[in-house]
SERO-4910 file (N, C-alpha, C, O; in steps of 0.05 Angstrom, whole numbers):
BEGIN
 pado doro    nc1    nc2    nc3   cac1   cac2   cac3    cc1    cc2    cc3    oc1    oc2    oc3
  Unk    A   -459   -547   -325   -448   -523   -312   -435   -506   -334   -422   -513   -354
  Unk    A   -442   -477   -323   -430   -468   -353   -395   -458   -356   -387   -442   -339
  Unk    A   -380   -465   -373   -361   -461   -370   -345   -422   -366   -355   -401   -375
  Unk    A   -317   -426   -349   -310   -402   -334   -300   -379   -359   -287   -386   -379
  Unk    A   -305   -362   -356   -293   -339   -385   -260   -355   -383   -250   -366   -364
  Unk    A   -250   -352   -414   -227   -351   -418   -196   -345   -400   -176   -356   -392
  Unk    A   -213   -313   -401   -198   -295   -375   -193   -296   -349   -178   -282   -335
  Unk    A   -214   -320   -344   -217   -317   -314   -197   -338   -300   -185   -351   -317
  Unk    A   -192   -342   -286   -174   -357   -264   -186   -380   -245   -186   -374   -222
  Unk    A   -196   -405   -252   -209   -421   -246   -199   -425   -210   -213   -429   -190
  Unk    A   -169   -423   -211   -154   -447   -188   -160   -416   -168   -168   -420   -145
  Unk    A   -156   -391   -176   -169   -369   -160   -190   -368   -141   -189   -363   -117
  Unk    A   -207   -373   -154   -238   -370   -146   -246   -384   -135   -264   -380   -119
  Unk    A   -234   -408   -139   -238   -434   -124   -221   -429    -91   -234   -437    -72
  Unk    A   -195   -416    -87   -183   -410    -66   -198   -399    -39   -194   -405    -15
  Unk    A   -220   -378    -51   -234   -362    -34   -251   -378    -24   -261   -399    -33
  Unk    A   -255   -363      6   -270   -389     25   -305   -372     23   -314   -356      7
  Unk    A   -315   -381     41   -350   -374     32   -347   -352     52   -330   -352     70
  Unk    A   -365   -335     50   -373   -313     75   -375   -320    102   -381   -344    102
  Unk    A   -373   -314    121   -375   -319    147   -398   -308    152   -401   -314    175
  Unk    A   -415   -295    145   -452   -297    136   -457   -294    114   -457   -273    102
  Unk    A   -463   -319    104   -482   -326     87   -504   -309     75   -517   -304     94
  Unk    A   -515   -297     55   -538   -285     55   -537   -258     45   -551   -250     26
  Unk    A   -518   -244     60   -518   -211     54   -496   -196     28   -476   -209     27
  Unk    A   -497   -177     13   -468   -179      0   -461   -162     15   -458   -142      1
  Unk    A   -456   -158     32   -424   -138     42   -408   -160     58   -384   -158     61
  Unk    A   -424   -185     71   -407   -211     74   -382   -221     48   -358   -224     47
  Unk    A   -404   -224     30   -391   -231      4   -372   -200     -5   -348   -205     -1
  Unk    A   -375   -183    -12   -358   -162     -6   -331   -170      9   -312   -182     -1
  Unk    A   -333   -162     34   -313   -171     48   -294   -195     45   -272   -194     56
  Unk    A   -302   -217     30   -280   -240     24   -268   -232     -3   -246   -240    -10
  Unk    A   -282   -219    -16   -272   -210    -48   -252   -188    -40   -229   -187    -49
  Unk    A   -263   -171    -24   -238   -142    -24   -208   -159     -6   -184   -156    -10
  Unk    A   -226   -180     18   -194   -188     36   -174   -207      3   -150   -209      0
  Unk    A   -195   -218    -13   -179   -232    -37   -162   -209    -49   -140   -215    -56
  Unk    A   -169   -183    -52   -154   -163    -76   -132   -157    -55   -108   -164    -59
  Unk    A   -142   -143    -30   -123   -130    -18    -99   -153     -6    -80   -140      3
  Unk    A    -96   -172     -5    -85   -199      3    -75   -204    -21    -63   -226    -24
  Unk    A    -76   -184    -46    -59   -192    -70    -59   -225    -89    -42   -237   -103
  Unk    A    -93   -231    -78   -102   -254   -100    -97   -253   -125    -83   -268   -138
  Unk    A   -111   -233   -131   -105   -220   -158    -93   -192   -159   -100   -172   -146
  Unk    A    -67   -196   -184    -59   -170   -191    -73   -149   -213    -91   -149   -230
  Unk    A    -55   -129   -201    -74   -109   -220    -73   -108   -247    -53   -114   -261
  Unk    A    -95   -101   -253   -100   -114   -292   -110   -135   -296   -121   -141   -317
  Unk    A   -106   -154   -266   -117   -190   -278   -150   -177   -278   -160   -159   -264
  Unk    A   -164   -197   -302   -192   -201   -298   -208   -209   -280   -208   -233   -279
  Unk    A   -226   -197   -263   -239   -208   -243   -260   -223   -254   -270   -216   -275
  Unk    A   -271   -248   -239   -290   -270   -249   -309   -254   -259   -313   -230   -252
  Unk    A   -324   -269   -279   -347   -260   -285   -383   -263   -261   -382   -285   -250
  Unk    A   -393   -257   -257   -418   -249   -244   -427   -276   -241   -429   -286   -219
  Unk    A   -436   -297   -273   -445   -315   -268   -423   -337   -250   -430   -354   -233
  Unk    A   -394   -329   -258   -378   -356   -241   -372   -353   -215   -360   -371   -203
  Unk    A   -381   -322   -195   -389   -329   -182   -409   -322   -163   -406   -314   -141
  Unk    A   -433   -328   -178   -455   -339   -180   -458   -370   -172   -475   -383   -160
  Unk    A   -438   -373   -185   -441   -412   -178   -420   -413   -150   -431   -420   -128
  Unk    A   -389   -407   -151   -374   -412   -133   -391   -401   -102   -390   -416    -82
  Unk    A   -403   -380   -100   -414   -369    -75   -451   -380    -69   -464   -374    -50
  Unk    A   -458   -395    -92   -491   -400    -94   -503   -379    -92   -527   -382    -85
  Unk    A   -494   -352    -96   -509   -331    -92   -526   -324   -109   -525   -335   -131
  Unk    A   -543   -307   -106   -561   -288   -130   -547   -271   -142   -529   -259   -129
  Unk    A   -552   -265   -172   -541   -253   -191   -537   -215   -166   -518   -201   -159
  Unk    A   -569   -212   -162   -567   -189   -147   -552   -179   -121   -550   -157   -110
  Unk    A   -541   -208   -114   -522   -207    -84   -492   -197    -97   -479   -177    -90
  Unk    A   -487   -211   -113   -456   -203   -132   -458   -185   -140   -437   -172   -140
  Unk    A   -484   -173   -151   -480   -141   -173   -471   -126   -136   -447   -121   -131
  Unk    A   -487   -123   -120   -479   -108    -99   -451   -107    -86   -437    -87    -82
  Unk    A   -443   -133    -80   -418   -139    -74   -396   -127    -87   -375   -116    -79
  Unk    A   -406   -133   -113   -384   -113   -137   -383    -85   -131   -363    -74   -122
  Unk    A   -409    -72   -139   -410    -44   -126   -398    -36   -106   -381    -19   -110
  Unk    A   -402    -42    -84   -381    -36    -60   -350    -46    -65   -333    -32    -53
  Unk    A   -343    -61    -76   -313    -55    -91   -306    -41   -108   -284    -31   -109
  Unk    A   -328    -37   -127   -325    -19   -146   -322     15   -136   -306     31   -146
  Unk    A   -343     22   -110   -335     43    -92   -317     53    -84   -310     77    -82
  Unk    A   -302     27    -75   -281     33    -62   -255     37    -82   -238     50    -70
  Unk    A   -249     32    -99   -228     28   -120   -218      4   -133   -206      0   -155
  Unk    A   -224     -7   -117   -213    -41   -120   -214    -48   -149   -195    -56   -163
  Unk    A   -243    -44   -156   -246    -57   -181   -256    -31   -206   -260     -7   -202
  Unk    A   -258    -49   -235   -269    -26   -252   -279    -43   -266   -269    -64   -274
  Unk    A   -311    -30   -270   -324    -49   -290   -319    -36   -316   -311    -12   -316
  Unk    A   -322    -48   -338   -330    -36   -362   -345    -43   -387   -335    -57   -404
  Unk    A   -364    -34   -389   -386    -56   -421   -368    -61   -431   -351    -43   -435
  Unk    A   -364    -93   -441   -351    -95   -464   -319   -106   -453   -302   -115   -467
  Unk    A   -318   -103   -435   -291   -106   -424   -292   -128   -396   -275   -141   -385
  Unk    A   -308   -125   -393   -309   -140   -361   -299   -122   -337   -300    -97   -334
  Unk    A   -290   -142   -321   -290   -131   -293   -252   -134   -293   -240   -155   -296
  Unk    A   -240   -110   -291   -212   -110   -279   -199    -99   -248   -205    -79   -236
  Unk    A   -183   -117   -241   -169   -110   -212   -157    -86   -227   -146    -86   -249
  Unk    A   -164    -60   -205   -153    -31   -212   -122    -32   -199   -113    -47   -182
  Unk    A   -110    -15   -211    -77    -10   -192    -81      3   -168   -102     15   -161
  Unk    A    -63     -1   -156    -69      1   -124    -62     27   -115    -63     32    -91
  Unk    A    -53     46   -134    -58     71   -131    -81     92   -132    -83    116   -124
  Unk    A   -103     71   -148   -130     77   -147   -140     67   -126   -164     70   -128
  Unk    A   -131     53    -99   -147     40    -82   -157     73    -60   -142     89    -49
  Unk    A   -181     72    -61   -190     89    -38   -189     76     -8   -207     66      5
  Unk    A   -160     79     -1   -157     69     25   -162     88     48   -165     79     71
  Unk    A   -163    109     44   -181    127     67   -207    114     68   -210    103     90
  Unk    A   -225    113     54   -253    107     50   -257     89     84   -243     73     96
  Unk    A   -288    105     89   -293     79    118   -296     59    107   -283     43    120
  Unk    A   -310     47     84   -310      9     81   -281      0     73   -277    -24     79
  Unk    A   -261     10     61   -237     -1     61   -227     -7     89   -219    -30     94
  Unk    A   -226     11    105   -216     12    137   -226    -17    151   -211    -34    161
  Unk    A   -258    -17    150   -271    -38    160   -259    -58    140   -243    -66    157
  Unk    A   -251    -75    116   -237    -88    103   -211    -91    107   -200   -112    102
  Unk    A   -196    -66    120   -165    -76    125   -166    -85    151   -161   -109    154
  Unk    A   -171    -73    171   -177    -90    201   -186   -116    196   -183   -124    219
  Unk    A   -195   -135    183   -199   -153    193   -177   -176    165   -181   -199    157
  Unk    A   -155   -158    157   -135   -171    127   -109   -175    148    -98   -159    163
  Unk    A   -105   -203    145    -89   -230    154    -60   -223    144    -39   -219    156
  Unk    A    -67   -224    111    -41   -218     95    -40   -198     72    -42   -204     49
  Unk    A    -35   -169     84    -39   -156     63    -18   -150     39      5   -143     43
  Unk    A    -28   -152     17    -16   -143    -10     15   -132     -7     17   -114      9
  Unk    A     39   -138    -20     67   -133    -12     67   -100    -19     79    -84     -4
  Unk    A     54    -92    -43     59    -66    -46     46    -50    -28     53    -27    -23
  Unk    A     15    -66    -11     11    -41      4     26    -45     30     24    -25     45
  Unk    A     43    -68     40     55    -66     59     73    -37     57     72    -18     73
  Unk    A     86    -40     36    105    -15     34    101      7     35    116     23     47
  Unk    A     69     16     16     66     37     10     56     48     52     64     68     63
  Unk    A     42     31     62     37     47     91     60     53    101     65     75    111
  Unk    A     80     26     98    105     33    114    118     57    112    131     66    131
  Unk    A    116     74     80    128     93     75    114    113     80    125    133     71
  Unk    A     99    117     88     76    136    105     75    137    135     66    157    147
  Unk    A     83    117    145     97    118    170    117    128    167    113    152    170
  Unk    A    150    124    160    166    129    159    171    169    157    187    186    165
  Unk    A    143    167    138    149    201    131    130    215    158    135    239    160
  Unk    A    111    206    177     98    218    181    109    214    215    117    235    225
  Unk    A    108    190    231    112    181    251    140    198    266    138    212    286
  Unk    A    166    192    250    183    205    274    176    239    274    183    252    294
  Unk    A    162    253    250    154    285    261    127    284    279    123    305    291
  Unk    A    111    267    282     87    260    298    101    261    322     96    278    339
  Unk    A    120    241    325    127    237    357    151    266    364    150    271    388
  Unk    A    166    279    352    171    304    355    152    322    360    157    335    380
  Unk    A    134    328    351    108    343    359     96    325    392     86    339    410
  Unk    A     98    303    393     91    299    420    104    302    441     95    303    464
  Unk    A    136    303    431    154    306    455    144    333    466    139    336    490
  Unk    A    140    350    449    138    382    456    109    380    469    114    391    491
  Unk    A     85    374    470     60    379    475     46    362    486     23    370    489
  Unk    A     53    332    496     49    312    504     37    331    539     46    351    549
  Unk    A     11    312    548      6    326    573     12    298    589     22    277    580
  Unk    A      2    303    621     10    272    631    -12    258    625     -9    234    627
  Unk    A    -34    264    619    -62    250    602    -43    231    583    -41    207    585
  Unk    A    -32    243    569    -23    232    534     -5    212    549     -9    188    550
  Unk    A     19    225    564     40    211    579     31    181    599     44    161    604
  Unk    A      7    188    606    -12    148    622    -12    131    593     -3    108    590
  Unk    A    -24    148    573    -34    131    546    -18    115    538    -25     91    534
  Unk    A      7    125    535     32    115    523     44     98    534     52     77    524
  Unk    A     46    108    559     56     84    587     36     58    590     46     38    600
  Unk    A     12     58    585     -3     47    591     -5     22    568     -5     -2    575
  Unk    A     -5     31    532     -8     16    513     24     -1    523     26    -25    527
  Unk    A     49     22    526     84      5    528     71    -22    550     66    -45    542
  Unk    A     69    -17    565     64    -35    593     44    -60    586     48    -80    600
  Unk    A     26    -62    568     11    -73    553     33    -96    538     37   -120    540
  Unk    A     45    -76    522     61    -99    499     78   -110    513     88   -129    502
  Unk    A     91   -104    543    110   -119    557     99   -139    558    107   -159    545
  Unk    A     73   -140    579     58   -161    586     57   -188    570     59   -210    579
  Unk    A     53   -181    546     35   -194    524     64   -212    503     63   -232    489
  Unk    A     92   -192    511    115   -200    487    122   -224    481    127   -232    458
  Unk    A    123   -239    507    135   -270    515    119   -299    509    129   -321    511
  Unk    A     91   -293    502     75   -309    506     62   -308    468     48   -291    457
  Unk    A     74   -331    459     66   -330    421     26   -324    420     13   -309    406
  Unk    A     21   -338    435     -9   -344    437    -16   -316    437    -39   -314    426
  Unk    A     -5   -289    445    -10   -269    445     -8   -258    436    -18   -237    446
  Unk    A      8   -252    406     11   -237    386     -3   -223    384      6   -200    387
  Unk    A    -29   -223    380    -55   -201    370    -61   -180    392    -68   -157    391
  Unk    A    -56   -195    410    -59   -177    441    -29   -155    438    -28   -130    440
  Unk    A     -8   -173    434     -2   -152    436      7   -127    407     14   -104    410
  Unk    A      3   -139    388     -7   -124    366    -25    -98    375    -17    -76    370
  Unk    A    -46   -103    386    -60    -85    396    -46    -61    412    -50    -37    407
  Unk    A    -31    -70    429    -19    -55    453     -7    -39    436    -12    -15    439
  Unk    A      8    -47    416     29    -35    399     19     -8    375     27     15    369
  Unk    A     -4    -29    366    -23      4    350    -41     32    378    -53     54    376
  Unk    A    -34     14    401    -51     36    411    -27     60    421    -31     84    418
  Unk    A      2     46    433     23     60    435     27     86    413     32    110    414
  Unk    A     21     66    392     31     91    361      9    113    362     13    137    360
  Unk    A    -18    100    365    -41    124    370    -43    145    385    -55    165    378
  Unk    A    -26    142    414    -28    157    433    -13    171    423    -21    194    419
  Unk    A     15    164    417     27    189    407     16    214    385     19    238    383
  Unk    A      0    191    368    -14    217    343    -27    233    359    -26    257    356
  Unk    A    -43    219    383    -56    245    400    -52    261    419    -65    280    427
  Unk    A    -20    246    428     -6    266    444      8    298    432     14    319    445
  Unk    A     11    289    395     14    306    381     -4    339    385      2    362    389
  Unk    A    -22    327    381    -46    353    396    -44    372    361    -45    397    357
  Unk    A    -41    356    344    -57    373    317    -78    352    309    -79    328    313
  Unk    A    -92    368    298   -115    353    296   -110    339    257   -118    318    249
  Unk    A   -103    348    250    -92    338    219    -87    312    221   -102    295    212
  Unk    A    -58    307    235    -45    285    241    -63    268    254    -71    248    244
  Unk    A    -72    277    280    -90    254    297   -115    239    276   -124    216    279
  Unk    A   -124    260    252   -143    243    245   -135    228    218   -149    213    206
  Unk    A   -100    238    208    -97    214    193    -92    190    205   -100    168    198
  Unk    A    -74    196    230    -71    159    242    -97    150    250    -98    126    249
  Unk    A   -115    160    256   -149    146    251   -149    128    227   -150    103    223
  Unk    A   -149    153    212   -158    130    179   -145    118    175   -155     96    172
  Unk    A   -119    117    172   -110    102    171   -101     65    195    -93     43    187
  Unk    A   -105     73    216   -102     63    229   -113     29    228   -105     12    243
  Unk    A   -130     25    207   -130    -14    198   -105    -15    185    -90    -34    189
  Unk    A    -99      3    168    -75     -3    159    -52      2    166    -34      3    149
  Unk    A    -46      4    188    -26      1    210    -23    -19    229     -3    -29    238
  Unk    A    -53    -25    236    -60    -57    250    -45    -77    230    -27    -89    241
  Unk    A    -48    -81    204    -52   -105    194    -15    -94    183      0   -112    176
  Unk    A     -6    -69    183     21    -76    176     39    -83    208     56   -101    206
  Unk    A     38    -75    226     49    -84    245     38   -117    263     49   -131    280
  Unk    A     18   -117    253     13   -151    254     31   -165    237     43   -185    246
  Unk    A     34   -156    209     51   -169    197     80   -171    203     95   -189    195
  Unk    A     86   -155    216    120   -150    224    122   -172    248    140   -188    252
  Unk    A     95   -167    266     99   -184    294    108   -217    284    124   -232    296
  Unk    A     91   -224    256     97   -255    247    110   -254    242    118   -277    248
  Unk    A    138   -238    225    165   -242    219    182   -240    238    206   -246    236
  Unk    A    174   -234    255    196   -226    285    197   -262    302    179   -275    313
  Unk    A    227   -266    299    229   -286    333    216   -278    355    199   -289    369
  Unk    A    226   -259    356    231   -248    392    217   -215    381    214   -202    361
  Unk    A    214   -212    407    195   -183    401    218   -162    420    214   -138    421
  Unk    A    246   -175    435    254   -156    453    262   -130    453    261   -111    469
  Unk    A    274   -136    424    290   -114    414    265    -90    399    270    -66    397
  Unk    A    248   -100    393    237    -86    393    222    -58    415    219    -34    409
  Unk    A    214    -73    442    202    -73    449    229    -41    469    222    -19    478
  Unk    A    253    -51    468    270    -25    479    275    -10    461    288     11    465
  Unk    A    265    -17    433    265      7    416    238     31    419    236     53    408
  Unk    A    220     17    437    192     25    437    195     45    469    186     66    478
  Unk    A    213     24    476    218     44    510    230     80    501    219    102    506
  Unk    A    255     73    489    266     94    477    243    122    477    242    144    488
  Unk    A    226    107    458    208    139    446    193    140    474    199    160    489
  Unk    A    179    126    482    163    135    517    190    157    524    189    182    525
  Unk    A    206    144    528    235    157    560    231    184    532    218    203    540
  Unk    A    238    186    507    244    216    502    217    227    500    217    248    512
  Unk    A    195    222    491    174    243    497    173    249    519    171    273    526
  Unk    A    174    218    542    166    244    570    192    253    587    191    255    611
  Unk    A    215    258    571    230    272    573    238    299    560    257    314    562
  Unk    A    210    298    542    202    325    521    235    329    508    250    348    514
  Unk    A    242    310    494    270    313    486    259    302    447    264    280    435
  Unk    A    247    325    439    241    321    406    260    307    390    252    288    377
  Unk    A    280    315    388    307    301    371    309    270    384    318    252    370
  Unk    A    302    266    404    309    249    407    286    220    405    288    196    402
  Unk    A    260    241    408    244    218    405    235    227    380    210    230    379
  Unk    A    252    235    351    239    231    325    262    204    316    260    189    297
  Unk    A    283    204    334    312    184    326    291    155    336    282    136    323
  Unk    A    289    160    363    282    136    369    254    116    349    248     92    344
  Unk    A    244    142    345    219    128    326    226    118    295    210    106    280
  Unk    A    254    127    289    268    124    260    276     94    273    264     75    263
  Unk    A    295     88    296    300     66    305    275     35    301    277     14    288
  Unk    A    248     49    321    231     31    312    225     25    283    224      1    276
  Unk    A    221     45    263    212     38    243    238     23    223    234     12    201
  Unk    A    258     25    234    283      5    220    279    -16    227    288    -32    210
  Unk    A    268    -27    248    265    -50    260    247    -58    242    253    -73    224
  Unk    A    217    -49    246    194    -57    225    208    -66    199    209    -90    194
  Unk    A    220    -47    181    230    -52    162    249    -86    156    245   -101    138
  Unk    A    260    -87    167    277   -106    179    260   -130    173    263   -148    156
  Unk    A    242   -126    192    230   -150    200    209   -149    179    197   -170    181
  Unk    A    198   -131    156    176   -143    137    200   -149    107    193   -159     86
  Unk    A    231   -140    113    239   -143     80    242   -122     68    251   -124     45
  Unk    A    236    -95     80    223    -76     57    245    -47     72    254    -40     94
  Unk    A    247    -38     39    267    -15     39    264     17     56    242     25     49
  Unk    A    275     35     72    265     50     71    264     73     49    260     97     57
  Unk    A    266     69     29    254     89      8    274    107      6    267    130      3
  Unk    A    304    103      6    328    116     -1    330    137     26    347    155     26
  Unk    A    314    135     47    311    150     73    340    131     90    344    107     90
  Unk    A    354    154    103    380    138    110    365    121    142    356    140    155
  Unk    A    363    105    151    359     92    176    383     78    185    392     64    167
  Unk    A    397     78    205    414     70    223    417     30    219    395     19    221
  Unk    A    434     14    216    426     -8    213    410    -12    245    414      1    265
  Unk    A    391    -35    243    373    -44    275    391    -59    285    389    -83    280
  Unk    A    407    -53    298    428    -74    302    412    -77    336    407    -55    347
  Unk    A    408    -92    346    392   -100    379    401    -78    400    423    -68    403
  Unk    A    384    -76    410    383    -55    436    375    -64    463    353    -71    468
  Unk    A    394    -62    480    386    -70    503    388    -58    524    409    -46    528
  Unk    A    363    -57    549    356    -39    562    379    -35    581    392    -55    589
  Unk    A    386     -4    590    411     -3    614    402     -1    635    418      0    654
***
């Protein structure tokens, strides 16, 4: 067997599990980008060479060159003659791109810096989103919202349900981008929106209890459909202190209220 480049990271490569189909490279794709974005490798480390894995995946030389390519598309990686293959900085990641999106929806544990960097894109974008909905929200938008809140009640108490109610919780945040009624905003929380799944999944695993959350979530419903803007851009600063809280992570010298628990009157 032929031995691994110098550069390369043996106990790495070995970590990654096989495709969940066999055969195609955008399977193989997909376990390589959930490896970068999951912060396997940092940026600058050397990515394996072609032939090692070649052997670790039994693939064809031609399944990997593709696989690469579609990372290489997306930002992830940079080839170079002469240089090999490097993990790019994650400021080069094309996370708008649709195959990144389809790659972060289905990421378990994503990368610590991009936890932050979404969080701080929420933080800047979400409580003026939900200000814009207090004002323009119709009772269409007003079921949506009620409908995703009433969802995550259901779902809060029961661990087995996390993802369920994960769901409830990105669709709550959605409705509001579209209760917003600009079209700018509604189609960044689109694109973005795997990477909002996979950061508020991550918060749901750091959380005990989901309660306090969950009257921080009432809050923004009661002030949008109380069309009370100030109050549902506070309440959505509230939620996102909580998030914060619960992943570790700073808000970005932005003043937030400590999350001290909230309970319904």
């Amino acid at each position: 067997m032929t031995a691994l480049s110098s550069h390369a990271k043996p106990s790495q490569l070995s970590q990654l599990p096989q495709p969940a189909e066999p055969g195609g490279a955008n399977a193989l794709a997909t376990v390589l980008a959930h490896a970068i974005l999951s912060g396997h490798w940092a940026s600058g480390d050397t990515f394996p060479r072609e032939l090692d894995l070649c052997q670790h995946f039994a693939a064809s030389r031609n399944r990997i060159r593709n696989a690469l390519a579609a990372l290489s598309a997306s930002g992830l990686i940079e080839r170079t003659a002469g240089r090999g293959t490097v993990v790019r900085d994650i400021v080069e990641w094309h996370l708008l791109d649709p195959q990144m999106s389809e790659w972060m929806a289905g990421l378990e544990s994503p990368h610590p810096q991009l936890v932050r960097e979404v969080f701080a894109f929420r933080l800047s974008a979400e409580p003026f989103v939900a200000e814009l909905a207090a004002l323009a929200a119709t009772a269409q938008d007003l079921a949506r919202i009620e409908t995703a809140f009433d969802g995550m009640c259901e779902s809060a108490d029961d661990p087995a349900r996390r993802v369920e109610h994960a769901e409830h919780d990105v669709a709550f945040h959605d409705a509001i981008y579209r209760a917003s009624h600009n079209l700018v905003w509604r189609q960044m929380g689109l694109l973005l929106r795997p990477s909002i799944v996979a950061l508020i999944q991550h918060s749901h695993h750091q959380a005990d209890s989901l309660d306090d959350s969950l009257a921080r979530h009432r809050r923004v419903l009661e002030a949008i459909r109380l069309r009370q803007p100030d109050a549902a851009r506070e309440a959505t600063e509230q939620v996102l202190a909580r998030t914060a809280a619960d992943l570790g992570v700073d808000s970005g010298g932005r003043q937030l209220r400590h999350p001290v628990a909230f309970t319904n009157e």
